[in-house]
C-alpha positions as CSV (number, residue, x, y, z in Angstrom):
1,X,96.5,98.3,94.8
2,X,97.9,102.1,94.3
3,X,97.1,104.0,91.8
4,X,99.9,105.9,89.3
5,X,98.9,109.1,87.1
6,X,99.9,109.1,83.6
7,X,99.6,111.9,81.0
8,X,99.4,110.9,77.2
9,X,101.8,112.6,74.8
10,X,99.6,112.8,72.0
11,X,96.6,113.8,73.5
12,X,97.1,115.6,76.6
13,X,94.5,113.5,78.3
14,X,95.8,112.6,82.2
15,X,93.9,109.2,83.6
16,X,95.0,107.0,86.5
17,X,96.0,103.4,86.8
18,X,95.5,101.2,89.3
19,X,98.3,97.8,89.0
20,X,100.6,96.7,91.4
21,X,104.0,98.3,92.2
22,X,105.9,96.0,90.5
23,X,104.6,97.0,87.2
24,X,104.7,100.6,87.5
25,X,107.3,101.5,85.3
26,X,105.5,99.6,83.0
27,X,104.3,101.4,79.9
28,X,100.6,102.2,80.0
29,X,98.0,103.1,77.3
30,X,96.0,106.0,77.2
31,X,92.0,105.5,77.3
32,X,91.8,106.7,73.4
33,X,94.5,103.8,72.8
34,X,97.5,105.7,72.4
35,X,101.0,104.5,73.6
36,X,103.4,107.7,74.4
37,X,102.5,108.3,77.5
38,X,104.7,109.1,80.8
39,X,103.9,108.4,84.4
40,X,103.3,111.6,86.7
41,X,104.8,112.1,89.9
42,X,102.1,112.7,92.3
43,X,101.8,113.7,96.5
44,X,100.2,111.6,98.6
45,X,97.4,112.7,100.7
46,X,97.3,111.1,103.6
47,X,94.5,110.6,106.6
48,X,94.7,111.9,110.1
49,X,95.5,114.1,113.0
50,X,99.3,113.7,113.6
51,X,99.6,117.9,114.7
52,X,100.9,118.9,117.2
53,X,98.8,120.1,119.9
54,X,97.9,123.9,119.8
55,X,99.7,126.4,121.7
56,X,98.3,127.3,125.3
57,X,97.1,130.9,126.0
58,X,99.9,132.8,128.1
59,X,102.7,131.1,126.4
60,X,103.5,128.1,129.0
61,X,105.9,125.7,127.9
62,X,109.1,127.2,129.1
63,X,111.1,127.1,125.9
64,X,112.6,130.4,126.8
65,X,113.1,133.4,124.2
66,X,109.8,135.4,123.6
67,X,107.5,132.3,122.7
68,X,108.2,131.1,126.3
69,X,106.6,134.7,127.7
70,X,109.5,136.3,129.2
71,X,110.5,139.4,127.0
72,X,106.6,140.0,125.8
73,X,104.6,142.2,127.6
């Protein structure tokens, strides 16, 4: 279930939410029970090792210019 970040009005307090996306817009209280709160747009961290793969020494790769190793000396 994902979780949506919310930051009360009257307090200042920020706390998370965990309910389904279909009630997300939905208003949300803050844990001291007050009602003006909005929801916060947050990034999303996500898992992994999608890079690319690092360069090799000595430029290879042809790609031409300077990064392919023909104007550098």
């Amino acid at each position: 279930m994902p979780r949506y970040e919310y930051r009360c009005r009257t307090c200042g307090d920020t706390f998370e939410k965990s309910r389904p996306m279909a009630e997300s817009g939905a208003p949300a209280s803050c844990p001291a029970g007050h009602d003006d709160t909005v929801k916060l747009l947050s990034t999303v961290a996500v898992g992994g090792s999608a890079s690319a793969p690092a360069p090799r020494a000595g430029g290879g790769g042809g790609g031409g210019g300077c990064c392919g190793g023909g104007c550098c000396g």
